[in-house]
Every structure is written in structure tokens, then in C-alpha cells.
C-alpha positions as a Markdown table, in Angstrom:
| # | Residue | x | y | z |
|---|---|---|---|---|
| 1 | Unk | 120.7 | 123.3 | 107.4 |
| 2 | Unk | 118.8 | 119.8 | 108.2 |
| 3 | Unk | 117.5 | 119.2 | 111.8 |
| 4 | Unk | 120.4 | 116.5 | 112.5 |
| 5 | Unk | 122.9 | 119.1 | 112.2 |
| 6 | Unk | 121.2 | 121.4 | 114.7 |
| 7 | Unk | 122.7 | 119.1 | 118.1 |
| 8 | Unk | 125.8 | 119.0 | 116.5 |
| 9 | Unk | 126.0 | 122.5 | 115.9 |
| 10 | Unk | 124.7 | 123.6 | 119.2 |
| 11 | Unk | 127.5 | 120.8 | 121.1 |
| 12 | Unk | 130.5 | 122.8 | 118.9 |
| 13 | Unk | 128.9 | 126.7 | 120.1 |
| 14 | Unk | 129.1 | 124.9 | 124.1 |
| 15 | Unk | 132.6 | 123.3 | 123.4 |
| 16 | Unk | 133.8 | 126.6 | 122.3 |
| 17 | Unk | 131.9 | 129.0 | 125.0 |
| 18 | Unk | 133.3 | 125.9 | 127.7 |
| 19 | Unk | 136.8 | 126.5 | 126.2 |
| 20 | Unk | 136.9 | 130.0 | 126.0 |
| 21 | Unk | 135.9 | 130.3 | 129.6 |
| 22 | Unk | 138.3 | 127.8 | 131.0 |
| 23 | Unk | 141.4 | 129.6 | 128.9 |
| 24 | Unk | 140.0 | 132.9 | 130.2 |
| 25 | Unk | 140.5 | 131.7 | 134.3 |
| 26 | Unk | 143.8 | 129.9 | 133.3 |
| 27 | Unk | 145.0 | 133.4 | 132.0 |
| 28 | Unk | 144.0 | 134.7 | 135.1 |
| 29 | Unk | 145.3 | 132.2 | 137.5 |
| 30 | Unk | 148.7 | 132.6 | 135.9 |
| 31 | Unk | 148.7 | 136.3 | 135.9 |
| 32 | Unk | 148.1 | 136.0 | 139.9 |
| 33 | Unk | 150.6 | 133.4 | 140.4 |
| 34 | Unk | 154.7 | 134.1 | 140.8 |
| 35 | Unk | 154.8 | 134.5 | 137.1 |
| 36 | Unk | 157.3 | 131.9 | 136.9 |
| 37 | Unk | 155.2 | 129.9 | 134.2 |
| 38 | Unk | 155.1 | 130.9 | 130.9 |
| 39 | Unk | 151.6 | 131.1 | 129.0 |
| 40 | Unk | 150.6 | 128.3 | 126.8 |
| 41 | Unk | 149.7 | 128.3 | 123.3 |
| 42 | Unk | 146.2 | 129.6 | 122.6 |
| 43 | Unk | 143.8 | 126.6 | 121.7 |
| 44 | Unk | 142.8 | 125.9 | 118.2 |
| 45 | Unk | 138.4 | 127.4 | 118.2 |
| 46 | Unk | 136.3 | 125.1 | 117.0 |
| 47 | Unk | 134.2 | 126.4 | 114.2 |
| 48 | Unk | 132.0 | 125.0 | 111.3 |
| 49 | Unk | 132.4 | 126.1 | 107.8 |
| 50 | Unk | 130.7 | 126.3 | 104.2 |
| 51 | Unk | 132.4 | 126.3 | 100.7 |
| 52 | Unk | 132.0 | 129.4 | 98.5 |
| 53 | Unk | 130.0 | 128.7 | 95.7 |
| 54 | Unk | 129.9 | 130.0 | 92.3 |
| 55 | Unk | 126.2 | 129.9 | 90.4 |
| 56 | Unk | 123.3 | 131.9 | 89.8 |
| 57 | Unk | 121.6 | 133.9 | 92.0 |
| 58 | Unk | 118.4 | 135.6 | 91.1 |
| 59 | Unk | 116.6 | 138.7 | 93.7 |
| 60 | Unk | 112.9 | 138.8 | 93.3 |
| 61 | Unk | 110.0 | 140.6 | 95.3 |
| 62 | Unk | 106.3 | 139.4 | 96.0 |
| 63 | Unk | 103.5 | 142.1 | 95.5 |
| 64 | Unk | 99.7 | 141.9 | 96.4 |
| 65 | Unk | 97.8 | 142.3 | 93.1 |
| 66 | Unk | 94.2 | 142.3 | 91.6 |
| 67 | Unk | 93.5 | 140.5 | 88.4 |
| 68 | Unk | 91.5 | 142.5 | 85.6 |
| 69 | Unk | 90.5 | 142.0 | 82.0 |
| 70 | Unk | 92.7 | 142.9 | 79.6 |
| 71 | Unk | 89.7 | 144.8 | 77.5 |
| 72 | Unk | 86.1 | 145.1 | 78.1 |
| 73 | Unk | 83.3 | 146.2 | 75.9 |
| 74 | Unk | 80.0 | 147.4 | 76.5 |
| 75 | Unk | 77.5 | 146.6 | 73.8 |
| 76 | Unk | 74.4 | 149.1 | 73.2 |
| 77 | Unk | 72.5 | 150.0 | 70.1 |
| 78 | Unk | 72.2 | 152.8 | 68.3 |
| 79 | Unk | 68.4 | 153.2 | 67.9 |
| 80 | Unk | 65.9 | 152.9 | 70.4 |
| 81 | Unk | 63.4 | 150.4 | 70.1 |
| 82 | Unk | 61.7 | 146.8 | 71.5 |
| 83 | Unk | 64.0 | 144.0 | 71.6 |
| 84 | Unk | 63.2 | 140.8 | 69.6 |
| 85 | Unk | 65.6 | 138.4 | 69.9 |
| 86 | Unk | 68.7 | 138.4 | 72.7 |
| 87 | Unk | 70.2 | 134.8 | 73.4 |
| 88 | Unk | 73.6 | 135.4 | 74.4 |
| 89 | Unk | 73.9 | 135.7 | 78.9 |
| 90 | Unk | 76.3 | 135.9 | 81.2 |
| 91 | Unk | 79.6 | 133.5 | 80.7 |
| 92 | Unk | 79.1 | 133.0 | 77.2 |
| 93 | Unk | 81.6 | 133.4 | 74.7 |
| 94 | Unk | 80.9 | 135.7 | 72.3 |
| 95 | Unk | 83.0 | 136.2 | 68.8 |
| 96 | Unk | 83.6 | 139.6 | 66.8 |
| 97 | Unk | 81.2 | 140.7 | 64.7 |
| 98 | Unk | 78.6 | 138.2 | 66.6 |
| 99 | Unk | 74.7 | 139.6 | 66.3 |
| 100 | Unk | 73.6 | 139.6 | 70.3 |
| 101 | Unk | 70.3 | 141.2 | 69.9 |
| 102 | Unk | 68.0 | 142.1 | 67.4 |
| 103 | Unk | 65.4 | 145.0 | 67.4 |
| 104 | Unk | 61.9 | 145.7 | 66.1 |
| 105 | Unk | 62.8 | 146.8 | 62.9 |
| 106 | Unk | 59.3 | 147.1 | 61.0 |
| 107 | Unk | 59.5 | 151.1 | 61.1 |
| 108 | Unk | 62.6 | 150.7 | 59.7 |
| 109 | Unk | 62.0 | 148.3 | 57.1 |
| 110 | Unk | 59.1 | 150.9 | 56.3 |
| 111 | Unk | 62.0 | 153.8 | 56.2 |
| 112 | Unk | 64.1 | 152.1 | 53.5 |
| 113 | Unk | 60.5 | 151.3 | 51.2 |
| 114 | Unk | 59.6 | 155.0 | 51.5 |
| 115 | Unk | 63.6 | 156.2 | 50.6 |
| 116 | Unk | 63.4 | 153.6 | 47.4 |
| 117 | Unk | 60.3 | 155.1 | 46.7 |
| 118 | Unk | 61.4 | 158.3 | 46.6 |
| 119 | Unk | 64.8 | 157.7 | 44.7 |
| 120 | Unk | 62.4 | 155.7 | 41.7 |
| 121 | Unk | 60.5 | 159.3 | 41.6 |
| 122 | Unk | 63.9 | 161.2 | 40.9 |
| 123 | Unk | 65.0 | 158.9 | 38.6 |
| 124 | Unk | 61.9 | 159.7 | 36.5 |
| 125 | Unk | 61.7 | 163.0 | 37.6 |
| 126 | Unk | 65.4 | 162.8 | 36.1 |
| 127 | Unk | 64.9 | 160.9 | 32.7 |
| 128 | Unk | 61.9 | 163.7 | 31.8 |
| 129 | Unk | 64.0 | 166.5 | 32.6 |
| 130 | Unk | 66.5 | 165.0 | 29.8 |
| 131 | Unk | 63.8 | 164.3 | 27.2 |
| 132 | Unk | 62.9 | 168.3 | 27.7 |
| 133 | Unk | 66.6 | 169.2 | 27.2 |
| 134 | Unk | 67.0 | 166.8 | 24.5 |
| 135 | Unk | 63.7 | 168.7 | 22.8 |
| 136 | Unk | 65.3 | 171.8 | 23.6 |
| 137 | Unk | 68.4 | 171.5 | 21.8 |
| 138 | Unk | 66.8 | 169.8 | 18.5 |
| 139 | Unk | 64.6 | 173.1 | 18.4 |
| 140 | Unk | 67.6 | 175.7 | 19.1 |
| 141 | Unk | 69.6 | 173.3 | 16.4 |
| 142 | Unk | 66.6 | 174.1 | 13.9 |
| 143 | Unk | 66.1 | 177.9 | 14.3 |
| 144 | Unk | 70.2 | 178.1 | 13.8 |
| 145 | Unk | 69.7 | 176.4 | 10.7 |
| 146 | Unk | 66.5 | 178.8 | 9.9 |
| 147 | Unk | 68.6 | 181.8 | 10.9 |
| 148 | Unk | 71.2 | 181.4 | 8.6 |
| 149 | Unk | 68.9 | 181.5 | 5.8 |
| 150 | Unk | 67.3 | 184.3 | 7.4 |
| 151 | Unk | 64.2 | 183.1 | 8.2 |
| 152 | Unk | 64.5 | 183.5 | 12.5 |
| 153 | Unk | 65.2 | 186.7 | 13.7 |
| 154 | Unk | 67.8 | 187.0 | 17.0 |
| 155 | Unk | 65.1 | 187.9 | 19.2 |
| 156 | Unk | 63.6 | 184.0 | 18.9 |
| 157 | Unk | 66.9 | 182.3 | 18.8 |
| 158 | Unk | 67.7 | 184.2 | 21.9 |
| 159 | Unk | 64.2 | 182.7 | 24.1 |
| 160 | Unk | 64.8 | 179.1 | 22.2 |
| 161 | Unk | 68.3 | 179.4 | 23.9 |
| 162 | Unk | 67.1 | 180.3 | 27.5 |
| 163 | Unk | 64.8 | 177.6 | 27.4 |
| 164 | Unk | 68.0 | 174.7 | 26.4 |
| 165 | Unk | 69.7 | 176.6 | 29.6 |
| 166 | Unk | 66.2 | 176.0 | 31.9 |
| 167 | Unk | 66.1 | 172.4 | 30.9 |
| 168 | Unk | 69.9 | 171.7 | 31.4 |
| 169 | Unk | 69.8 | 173.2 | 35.0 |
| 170 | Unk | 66.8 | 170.4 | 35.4 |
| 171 | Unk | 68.6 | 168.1 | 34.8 |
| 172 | Unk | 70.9 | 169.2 | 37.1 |
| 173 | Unk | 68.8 | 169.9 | 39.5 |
| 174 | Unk | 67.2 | 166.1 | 38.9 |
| 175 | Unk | 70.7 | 164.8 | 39.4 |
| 176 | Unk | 71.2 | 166.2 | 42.9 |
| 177 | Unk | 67.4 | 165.0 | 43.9 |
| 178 | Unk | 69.0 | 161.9 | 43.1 |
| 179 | Unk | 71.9 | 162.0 | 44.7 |
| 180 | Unk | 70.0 | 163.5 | 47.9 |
| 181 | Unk | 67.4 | 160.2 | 47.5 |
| 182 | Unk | 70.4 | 157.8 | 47.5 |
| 183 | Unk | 71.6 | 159.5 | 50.3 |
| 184 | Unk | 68.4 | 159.0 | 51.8 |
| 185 | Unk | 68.2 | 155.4 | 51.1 |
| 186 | Unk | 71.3 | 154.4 | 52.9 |
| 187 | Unk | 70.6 | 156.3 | 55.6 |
| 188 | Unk | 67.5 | 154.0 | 56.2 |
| 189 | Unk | 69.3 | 150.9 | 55.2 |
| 190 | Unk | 72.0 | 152.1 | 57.9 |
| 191 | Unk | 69.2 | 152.4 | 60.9 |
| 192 | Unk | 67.6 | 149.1 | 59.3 |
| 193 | Unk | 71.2 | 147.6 | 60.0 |
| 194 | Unk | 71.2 | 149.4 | 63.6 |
| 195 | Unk | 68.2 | 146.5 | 64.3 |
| 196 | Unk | 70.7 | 143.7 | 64.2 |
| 197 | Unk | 73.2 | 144.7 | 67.5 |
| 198 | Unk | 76.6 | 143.3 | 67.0 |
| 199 | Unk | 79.9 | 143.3 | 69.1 |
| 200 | Unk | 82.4 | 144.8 | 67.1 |
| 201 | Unk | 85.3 | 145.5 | 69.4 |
| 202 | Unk | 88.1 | 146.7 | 67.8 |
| 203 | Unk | 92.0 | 144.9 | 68.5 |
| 204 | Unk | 92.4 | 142.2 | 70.8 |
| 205 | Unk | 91.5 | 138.7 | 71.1 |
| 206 | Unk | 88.3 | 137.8 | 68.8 |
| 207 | Unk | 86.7 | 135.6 | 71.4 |
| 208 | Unk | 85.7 | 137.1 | 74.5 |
| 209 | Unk | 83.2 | 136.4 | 77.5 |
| 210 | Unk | 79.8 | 138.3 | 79.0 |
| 211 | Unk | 81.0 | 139.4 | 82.1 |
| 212 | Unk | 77.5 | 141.2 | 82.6 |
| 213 | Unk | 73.8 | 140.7 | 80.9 |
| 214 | Unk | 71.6 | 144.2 | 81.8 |
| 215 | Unk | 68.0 | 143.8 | 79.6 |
| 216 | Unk | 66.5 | 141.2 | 78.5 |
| 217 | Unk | 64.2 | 139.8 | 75.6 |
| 218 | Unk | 60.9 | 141.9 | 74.9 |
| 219 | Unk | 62.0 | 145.0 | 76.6 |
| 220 | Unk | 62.4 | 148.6 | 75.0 |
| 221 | Unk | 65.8 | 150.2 | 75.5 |
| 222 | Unk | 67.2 | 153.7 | 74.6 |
| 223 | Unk | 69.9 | 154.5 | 72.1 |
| 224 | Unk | 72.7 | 153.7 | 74.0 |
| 225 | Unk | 71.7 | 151.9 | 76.8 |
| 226 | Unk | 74.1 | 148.8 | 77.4 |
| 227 | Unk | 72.8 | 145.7 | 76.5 |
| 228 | Unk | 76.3 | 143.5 | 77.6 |
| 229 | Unk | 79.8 | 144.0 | 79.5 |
| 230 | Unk | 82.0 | 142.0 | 77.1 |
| 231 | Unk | 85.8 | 141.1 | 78.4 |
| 232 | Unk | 88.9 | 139.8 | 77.1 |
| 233 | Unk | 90.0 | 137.1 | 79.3 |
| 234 | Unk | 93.0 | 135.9 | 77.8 |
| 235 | Unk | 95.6 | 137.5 | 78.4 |
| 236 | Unk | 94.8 | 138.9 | 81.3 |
| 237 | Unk | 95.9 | 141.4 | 83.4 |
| 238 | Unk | 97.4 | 141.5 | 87.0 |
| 239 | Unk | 97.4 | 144.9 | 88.8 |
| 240 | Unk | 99.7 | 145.7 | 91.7 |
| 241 | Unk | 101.0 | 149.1 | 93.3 |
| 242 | Unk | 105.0 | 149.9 | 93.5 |
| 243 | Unk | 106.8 | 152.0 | 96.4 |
| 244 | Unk | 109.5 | 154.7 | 95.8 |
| 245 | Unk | 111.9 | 151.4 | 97.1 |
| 246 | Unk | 110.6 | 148.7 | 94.8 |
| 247 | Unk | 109.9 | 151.3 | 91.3 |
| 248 | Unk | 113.3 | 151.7 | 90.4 |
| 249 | Unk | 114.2 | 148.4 | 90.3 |
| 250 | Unk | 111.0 | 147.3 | 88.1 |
| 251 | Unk | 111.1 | 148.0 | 84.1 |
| 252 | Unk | 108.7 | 146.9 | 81.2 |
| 253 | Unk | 109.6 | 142.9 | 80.5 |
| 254 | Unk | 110.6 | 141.3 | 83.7 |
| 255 | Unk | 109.6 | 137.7 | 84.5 |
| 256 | Unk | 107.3 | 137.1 | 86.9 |
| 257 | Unk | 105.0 | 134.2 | 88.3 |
| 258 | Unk | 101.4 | 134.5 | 90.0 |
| 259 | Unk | 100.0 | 132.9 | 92.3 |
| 260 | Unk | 96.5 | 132.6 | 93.7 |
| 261 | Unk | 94.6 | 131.1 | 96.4 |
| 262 | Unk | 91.9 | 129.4 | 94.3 |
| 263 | Unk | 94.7 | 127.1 | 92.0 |
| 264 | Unk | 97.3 | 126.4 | 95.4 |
| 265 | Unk | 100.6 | 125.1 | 94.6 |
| 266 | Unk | 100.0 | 126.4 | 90.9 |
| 267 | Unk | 102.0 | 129.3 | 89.4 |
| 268 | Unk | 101.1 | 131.2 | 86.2 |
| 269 | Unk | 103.8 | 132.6 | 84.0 |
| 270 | Unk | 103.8 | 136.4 | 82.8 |
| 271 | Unk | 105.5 | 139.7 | 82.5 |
| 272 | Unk | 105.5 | 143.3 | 83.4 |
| 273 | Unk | 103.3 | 144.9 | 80.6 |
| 274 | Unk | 103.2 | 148.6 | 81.7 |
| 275 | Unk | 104.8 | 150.6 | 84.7 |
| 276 | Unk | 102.8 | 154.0 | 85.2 |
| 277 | Unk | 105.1 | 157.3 | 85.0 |
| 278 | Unk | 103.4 | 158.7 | 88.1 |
| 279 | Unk | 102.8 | 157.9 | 92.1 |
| 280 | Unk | 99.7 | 158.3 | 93.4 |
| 281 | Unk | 99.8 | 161.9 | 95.8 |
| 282 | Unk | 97.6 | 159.8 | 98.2 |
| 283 | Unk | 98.9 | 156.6 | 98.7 |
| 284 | Unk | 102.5 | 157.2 | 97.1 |
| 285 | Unk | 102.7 | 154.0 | 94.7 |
| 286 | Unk | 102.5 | 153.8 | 91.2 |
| 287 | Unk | 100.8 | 151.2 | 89.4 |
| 288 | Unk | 102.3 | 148.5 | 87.4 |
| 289 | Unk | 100.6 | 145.7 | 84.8 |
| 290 | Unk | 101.7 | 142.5 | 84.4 |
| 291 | Unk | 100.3 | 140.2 | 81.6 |
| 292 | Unk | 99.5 | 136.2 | 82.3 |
| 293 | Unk | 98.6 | 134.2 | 79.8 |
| 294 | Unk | 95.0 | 132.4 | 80.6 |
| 295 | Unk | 94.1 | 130.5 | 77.6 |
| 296 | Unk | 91.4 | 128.2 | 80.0 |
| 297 | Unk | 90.1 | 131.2 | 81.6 |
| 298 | Unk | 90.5 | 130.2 | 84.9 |
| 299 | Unk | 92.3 | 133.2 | 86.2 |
| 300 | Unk | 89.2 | 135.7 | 86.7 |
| 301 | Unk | 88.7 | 139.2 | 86.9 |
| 302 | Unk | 88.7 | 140.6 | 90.7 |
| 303 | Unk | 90.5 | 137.6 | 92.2 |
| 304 | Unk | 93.7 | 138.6 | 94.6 |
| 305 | Unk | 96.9 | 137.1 | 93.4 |
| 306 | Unk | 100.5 | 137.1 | 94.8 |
| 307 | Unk | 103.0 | 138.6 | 91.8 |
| 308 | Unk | 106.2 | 137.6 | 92.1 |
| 309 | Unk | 109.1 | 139.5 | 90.1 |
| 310 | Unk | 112.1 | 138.5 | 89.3 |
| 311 | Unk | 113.9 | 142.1 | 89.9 |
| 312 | Unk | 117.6 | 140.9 | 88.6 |
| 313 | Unk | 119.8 | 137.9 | 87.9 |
| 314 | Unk | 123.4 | 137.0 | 88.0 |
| 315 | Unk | 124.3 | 133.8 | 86.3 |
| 316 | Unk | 127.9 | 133.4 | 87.4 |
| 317 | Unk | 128.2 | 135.0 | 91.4 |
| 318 | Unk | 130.2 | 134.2 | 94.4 |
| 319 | Unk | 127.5 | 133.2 | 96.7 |
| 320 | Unk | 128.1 | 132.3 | 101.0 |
| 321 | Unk | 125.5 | 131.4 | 103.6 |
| 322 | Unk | 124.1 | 134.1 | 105.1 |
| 323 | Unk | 125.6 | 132.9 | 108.5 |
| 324 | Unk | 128.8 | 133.5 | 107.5 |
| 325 | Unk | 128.7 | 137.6 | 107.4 |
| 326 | Unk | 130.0 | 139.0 | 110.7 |
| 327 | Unk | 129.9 | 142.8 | 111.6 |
| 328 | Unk | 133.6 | 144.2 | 112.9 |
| 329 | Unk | 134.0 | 147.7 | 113.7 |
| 330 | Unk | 130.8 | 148.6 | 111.7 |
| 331 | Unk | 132.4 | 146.6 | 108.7 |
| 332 | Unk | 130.9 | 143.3 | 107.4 |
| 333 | Unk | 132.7 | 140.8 | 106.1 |
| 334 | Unk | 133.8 | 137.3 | 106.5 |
| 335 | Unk | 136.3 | 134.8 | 107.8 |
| 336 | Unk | 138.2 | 133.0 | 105.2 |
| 337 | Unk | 139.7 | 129.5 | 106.6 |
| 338 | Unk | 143.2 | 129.4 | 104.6 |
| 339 | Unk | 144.5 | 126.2 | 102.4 |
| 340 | Unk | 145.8 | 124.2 | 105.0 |
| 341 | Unk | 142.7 | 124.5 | 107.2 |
| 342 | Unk | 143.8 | 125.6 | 110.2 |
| 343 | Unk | 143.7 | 129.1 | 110.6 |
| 344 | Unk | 141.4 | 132.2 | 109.5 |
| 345 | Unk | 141.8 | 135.6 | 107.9 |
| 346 | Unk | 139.3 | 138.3 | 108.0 |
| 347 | Unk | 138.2 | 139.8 | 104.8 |
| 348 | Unk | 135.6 | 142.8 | 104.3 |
| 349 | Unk | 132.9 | 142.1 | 102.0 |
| 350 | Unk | 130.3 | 144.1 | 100.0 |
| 351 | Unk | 127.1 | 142.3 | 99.0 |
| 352 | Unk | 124.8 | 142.1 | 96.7 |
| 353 | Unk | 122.4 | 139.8 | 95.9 |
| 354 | Unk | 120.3 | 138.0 | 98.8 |
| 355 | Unk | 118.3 | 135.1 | 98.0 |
| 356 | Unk | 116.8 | 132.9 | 100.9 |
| 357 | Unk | 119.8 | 132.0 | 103.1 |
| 358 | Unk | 122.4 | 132.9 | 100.2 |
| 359 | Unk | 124.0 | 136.3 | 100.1 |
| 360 | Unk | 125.9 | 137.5 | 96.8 |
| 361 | Unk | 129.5 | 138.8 | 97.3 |
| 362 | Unk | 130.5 | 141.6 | 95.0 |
| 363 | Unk | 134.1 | 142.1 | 96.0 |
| 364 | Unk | 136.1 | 140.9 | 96.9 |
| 365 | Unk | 136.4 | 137.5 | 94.8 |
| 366 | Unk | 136.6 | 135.4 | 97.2 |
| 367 | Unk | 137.1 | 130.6 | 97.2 |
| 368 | Unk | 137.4 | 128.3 | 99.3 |
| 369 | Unk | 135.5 | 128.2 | 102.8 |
| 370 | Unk | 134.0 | 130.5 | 105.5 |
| 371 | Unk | 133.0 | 130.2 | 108.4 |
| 372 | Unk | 129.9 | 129.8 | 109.2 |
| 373 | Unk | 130.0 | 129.0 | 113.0 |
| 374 | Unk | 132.0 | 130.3 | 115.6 |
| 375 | Unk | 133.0 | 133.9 | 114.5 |
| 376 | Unk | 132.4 | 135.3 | 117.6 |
| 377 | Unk | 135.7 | 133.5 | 119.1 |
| 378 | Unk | 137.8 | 134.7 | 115.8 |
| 379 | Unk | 140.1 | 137.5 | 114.9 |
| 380 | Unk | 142.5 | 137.5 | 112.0 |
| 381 | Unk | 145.0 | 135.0 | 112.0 |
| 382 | Unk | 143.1 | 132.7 | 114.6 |
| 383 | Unk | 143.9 | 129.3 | 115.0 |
| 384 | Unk | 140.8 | 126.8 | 114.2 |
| 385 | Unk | 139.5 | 123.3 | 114.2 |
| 386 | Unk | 136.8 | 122.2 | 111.4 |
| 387 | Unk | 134.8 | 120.5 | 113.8 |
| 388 | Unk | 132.4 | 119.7 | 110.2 |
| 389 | Unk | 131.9 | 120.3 | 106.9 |
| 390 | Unk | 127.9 | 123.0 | 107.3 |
| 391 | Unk | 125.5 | 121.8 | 105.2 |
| 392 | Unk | 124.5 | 124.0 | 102.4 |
């Protein structure tokens, strides 16, 4: 309603109050007098009325909510040692697989000489222990051949024969020295590869942002102490807590817009990610996610934001001003002006939908106009006089 109707409204509320009052003491008047004269008609009411309206309607609710990152990762390495080289600091982007830090790595460099060392030396250790066997078996082959001619008695075919099965389990033995010194080697080539600190986060987006730098260049740091806070900016995630009221009406998908104070008159698009199963014993809410799309990063961890949700919409519903619901005998409902325009009809309503100064009706189906203005003065069948079309 513009402010130029707001005069004109308030002279048709007097008119009607002025008329009202002055049929009220002619009623009275002619109740006192001889009784002679016979009552007049009751005056058409003046009121002011709004067409029905078919069109969408949508119900949504505003929440407080705290933006977080979508993912955060803490890098750390897994050896302890000196740091040689660490460039990246806070607010940089950083890619998976990125190296952020690099450690002494001379003892470890030392490690994987010593384990290739020691796998040559099992090789060889190896290769002898098969020229042995080798030797072995030429000799049994010989004393079988002297045996059958009877020239070797069973006694020295028997000790030529343990010593084949000696120098076969040497070799066998060789092989797992081997294996064991391979083992070895990677192992040391592993912690060699430990020196060169990298941010592999698993899933996600590959580009994400140090949200927090703890050491720097030249210091020693434990296994496991963090070197970064890494986080996933984009999407990213706004936070807000549901009451018993609001939780049924929410589900996984909605549309919603944000809203902060640091971008005014801006809204972000996004959606409700995750609703938590459970309320909070203390405080009775339940926490639900919403993911917003930030692909310039502006939108920052920790900042407050207003969520609104867009709860439920009808595209085709029978919509009235609000100002034309009237409570009779603990019924709402509504005055329906008929064709002709001069008279009113009551009709009980059930709403539904409320959005602004609009107000769903659910049933009954109801077109034409209401009115908006001057209910008070009305019962069914009441004569009336459109004073002017409500804005709307």
C-alpha cells in the first residue's frame, strides 16, 4: 500500500465510523418516538477491496549462520629433522601434491648409500653361494656316474649329497638376504622421500589456501608437528542451528541465499548440504550445512552470514492481502464482495502460505475481491460501497 492511499484510506475508516454512529442515534431516536415511522433502509458501508490473485507464493526463513571451510588439512612431516627450504605462507594457494618444505636430508641420503651397499653384498654373497651349488651338483653327478661302475661306495655318495643340500639352502638363504636388503633399501629411499613435505589431501578441490603458517625456515621440528593449516575455500560451507519448529520443515537440497555484512546488498546462491540427525541436549538445535559456491574466495571462514531458506513453494495459489482475514466467532475467514458489487458474503478460510503481506488460501477456492477495509462494519449479506479499488 503507497503512502497516497493512506489519507484516503483513513477518510473511508472516519466516513464509515461517522456513519455507523449517526444510524446508531437515528435507531434510537425512532425507537423512543410514537413509533409511527417506519425504519429506513440500512446504508450501503463503505469499504475498500483487493482482487484475489492466482501466482506463486514461496515461504522461506532467515537463520544466523557461521561460514567454515569445506576441508582443511594440516601438513606435518613424518621424520624429524632441520628445515631447509619452506616458501609457501599464510594466503597462498597451494595445489595437491605441492612440496611446502623440505628437510635436512644428508643422514638420509647416507641411509639409502649404506642399504645399496648392503644389497650389492647379498647379491655377491648370492652369486657365490650358486657357484658352490653349481660345484656341488657336477661332483654328486660324477660319483653317480663312478657308482654305477662301482667305483664309489654309498657312504661317499651319501656326504657328496648333503653337501648339494647345504649349498642349495645357501642359496636360499642368499635370496632372502636379498630380499631383506631390498627391503632395506626402500625403506631408506622412503624416509629420503619424507625430506620433501608435500600436501597430499585426499578428495576435494585441488587448489586450496594456508589458512595458518606455524614454523618457519631453519628450525627443527618433530615427526608430526604441523608445519600448515590448509583449507578448501570453494565451496564453502555455511553453518546454522535448527529448532524443533524450523527442523521438520528443512530437508537435504533446498534453495537458499546468503547474505553477509561485508558484500551488502549482495546475495550468494547455495543449498542445504547436510541436516544432523540429532539436537543438541544443551541448547536443543540441530545443526544444518548449507554449501555456497565461492569461486573468488571472498566468502571467508568465521564470517557471520544471514541464510535464507526457501522452506516450500506453490506455483499456482490463491493468494489475498493479509488485511483481508477477519476473526468471527474464533473462525478466520474473509468477506467476499459478490458479482454485482454491492454486497458481501462471509466465507471461512484456511491458510497456508504467508509471504510478506500475502497470505495463501487453501480452501476454500475462492475469485473475485475481498475486502480489505472495513470488515469490522460487515456481516453476511451486508450492503457495501467500493469507495476504491486497494492497491496490491
Amino acid at each position: 500500500m503507497t503512502a497516497r492511499t493512506l489519507p484516503r484510506l483513513l477518510l473511508i475508516a472516519v466516513l464509515a465510523l461517522v456513519l455507523a454512529t449517526a444510524w446508531a442515534i437515528y435507531d434510537r431516536l425512532g425507537d423512543a418516538g410514537a413509533g409511527v415511522a417506519r425504519k429506513p433502509e440500512r446504508l450501503p458501508t463503505p469499504v475498500e477491496v483487493a482482487a484475489v490473485e492466482v501466482g506463486p507464493i514461496e515461504r522461506r526463513r532467515t537463520f544466523t549462520a557461521t561460514l567454515e571451510a569445506r576441508a582443511e588439512f594440516v601438513v606435518a612431516p613424518k621424520i624429524a629433522g632441520r628445515i631447509d627450504m619452506f616458501e609457501f605462507d599464510l594466503a597462498d594457494s597451494v595445489r595437491r601434491g605441492d612440496v611446502v618444505a623440505v628437510l635436512d636430508d644428508a643422514e638420509y641420503v647416507q641411509e639409502v648409500a649404506r642399504a645399496r651397499a648392503d644389497l650389492a653384498v647379498e647379491k655377491a654373497s648370492h652369486n657365490e653361494a650358486l657357484g658352490l651349488l653349481r660345484i656341488a651338483e657336477r661332483e654328486l653327478e660324477r660319483l653317480e656316474r663312478l657308482q654305477a661302475r662301482g667305483n664309489v661306495s654309498e657312504s661317499q655318495l651319501d656326504t657328496v649329497r648333503s653337501q648339494r643340500l647345504a649349498k642349495r639352502a645357501l642359496t636360499e638363504v642368499t635370496l632372502a638376504r636379498i630380499a631383506r636388503a631390498e627391503a632395506e633399501l626402500e625403506a631408506a629411499r622412503i624416509r629420503l622421500d619424507y625430506t620433501q613435505v608435500k600436501a597430499n589431501w585426499q578428495g576435494g578441490n585441488p587448489v586450496r589456501v594456508v589458512a595458518q603458517r606455524y614454523v618457519d625456515a631453519g628450525e627443527t621440528v618433530a615427526a608430526n608437528a604441523p608445519l600448515l593449516r590448509i583449507v578448501e575455500l570453494d565451496p564453502i560451507t555455511a553453518v546454522f542451528f535448527a529448532t524443533e519448529r524450523d527442523y521438520a520443515q528443512l530437508a537435504a537440497g533446498q534453495q537458499a541465499s546468503l547474505d553477509t555484512d561485508a558484500f551488502a546488498g549482495q546475495s550468494f546462491p547455495g543449498s542445504v548440504a547436510r541436516i544432523a540427525p540429532v539436537f543438541s541436549e544443551s541448547t536443543r538445535q540441530a545443526r544444518v550445512e548449507l554449501r555456497v559456491d565461492n569461486p573468488d574466495l571472498r566468502l571467508k571462514p568465521g564470517m557471520f552470514a544471514r541464510i535464507t531458506v526457501l522452506l516450500e513453494s506453490v506455483a499456482e495459489a490463491v493468494i489475498v492481502p493479509e488485511q483481508a482475514l477477519t476473526t468471527r466467532d474464533d473462525r478466520v475467514g474473509v468477506f467476499v464482495v459478490n458479482e454485482s458489487g454491492d454486497a458481501v458474503h462471509w466465507q471461512t478460510v484456511e491458510t497456508g502460505i504467508r509471504q510478506g503481506r500475502r497470505i495463501q488460501i487453501l480452501e476454500p477456492r475462492i475469485d473475485g475481491r475481498v475486502v480489505v477495509l472495513g470488515q469490522q462494519l460487515l456481516d453476511h449479506g451486508s450492503a457495501i460501497r467500493i469507495a476504491a479499488e486497494a492497491d496490491t
